[in-house]
N, C-alpha and C positions, 0 to 999 in steps of 0.2 A: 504494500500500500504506500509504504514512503515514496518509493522508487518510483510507484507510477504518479503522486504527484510533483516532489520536485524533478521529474522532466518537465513541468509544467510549469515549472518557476516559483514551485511554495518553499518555502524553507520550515526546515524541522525546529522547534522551541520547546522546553520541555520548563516546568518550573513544581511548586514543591506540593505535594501532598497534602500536609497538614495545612487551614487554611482560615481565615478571618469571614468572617460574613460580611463582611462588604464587598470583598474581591467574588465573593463564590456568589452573592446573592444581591446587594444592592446596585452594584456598578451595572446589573444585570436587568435592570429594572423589576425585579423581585422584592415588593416592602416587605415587611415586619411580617403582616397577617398573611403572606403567601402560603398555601398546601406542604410547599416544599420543606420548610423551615422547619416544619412541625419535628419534634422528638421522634415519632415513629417514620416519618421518612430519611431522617438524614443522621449520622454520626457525628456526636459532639466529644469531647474529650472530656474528663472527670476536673481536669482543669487544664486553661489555659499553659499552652509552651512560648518562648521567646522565638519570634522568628530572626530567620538569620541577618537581617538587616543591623539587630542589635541596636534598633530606636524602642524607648519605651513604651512606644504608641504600638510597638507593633505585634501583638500579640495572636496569636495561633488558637482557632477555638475549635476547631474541626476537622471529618477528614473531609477533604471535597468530594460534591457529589458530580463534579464534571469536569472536563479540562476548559472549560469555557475561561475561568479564573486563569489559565493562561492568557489568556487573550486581552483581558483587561490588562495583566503584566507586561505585557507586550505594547500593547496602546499606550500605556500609561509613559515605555520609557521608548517610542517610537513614534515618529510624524508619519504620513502618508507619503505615497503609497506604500502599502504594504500588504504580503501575502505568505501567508503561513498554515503552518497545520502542527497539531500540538496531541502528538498521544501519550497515553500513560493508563496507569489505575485509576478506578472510580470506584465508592464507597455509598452503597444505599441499603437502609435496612429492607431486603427482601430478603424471603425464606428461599434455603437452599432447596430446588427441583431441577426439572428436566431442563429447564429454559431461565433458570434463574440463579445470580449468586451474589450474594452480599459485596462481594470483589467481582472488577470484571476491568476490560481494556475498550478504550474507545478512541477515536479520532476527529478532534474536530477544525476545523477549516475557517479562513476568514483569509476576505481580501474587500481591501480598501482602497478606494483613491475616488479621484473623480467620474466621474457620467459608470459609474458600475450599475449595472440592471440587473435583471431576472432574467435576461438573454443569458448572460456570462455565467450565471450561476448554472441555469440547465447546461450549458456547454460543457461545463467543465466536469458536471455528475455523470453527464450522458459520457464522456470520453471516459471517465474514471470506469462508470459499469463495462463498456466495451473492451478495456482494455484486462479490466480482472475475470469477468465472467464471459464475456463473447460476444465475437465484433458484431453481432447483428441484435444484441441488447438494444434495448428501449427504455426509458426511463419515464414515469409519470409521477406528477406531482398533485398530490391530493391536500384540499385547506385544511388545515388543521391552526391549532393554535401553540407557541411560545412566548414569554413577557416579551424576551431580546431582541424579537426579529417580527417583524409586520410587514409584508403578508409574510403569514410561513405555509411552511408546507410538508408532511410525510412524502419519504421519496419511496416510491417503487419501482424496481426492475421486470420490465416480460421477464417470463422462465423461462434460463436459458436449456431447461432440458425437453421442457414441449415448445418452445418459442410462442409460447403466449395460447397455446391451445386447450391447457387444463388436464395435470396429472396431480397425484398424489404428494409431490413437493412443494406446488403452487396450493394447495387443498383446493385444489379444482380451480381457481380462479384469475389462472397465468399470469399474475402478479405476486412480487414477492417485496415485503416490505423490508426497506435496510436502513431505515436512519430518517433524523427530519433535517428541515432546511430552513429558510426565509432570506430576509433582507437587514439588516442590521437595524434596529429600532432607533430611529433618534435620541435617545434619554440616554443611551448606551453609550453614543460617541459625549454628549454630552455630558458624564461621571468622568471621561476621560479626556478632558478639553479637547476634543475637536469642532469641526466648525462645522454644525448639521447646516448650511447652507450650501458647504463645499465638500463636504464629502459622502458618498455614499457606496453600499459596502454589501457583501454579501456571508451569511456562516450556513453552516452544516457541522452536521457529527454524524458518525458511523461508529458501529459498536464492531471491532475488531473479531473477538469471538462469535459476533453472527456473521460474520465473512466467513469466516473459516467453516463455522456450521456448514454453511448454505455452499459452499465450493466444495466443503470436502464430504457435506450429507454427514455431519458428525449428527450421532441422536442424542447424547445427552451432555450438555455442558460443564457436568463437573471432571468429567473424564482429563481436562484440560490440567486438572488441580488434585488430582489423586495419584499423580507419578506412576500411573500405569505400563511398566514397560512394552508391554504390547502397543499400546498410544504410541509412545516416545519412537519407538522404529520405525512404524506405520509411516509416519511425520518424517523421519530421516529418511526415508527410502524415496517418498513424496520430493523432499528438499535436501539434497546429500550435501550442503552446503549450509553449515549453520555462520549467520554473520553475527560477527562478536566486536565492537566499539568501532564496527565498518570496514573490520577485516573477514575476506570471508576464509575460514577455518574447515579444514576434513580430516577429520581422527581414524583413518584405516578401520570405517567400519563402526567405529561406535562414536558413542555421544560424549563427548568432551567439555568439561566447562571452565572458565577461565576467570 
């Protein structure tokens, strides 16, 4: 996923885990009374940590529940244009099942500058499905809603195993859902001084483990998180290439870590 978008010119950013509620939730146009904020959706700490800025002010109350909180980090100490994508861990209270985990990996996207549309944003999902799942993918975008981004949208891919015709992968409905989208909401550039008269911007997130679900037909998600040697081969035989800080590494056969 990295690879297929910085060929596209995004750059990779990464920032910290642990997180303040402003960067994860208000710079986000998320207030106070938002669903999200609530104790049973999100992970708080027992108490506040120092974050590594090492100002007073900057205190650490949770774990984030998105990598969106990169992106404010990123706006905050970057002017326009700019184009990035930020993956890592994510932290929400759901119950571990087939399709759920408390931990998970996701990716989320943003680019900024001037005259950016809803043009540039499908462009860039529709080349991203084509190029991970199959060059005759399709992407559609259905309204849904997020505070950040106005209009937004759930994205969905044709199936690239019936091409849109309805099997068992699609549950019959040749669409497969991977992520939502929109347009960067004014209040957003506006937490991080920018000029909503002059810029305009587009984000997305994809959940990393539903990639892989959906490309490689995994059925259950914890399988990721249980060290199953059976898994771990499967995966190496798949990817005989494991890249390790952008070296790519092959251990004669087995799995090496460094």
């Amino acid at each position: 996923m990295e690879g297929i978008f910085t060929r596209m010119g995004f750059a990779i950013v990464e920032g910290p885990e642990i997180e303040d509620e402003w960067h994860c939730f208000d710079a986000l146009n998320m207030p106070a009374e938002h669903p999200a904020r609530d104790m049973q959706d999100t992970l708080y700490l027992a108490a506040p940590v120092a974050g590594e800025s090492g100002r007073a002010d900057d205190r650490r109350t949770m774990l984030r529940t998105h990598t969106s909180s990169i992106q404010i980090r990123y706006m905050q100490a970057h002017q326009p244009p700019i184009r990035i994508v930020a993956p890592g861990r994510v932290y929400r209270r759901d119950d571990l099942d087939l399709t759920h985990t408390p931990m998970f990996s996701q990716m989320e996207g943003l680019a900024v500058a001037e005259g950016i549309s809803l043009a540039d944003l499908k462009g860039t999902l529709t080349a991203f499905a084509r190029e991970m799942f199959s060059p005759s993918s399709r992407v559609r975008f259905r309204p849904s809603f997020f505070p950040y981004t106005e209009p937004s949208a759930e994205i969905d891919i044709s199936c690239w195993q019936c091409d849109g015709a309805g099997c068992p992968m699609c549950k019959r409905t040749g669409w497969i859902e991977i992520g939502g989208c929109g347009m960067v909401h004014p209040a957003v550039f506006e937490a991080v001084g920018y000029d909503t008269e002059q810029c305009t911007g587009f984000a997305f997130g994809i959940g990393i483990e539903r990639v892989t679900i959906l490309r490689h037909q995994v059925q259950d998600i914890r399988l990721f998180f249980e060290n199953d040697d059976s898994v771990v081969m499967h995966s190496y035989q798949l990817h005989p290439f494991a890249l390790v800080k952008g070296r790519a590494l092959k251990f004669n056969g087995t799995i090496g870590a460094t």
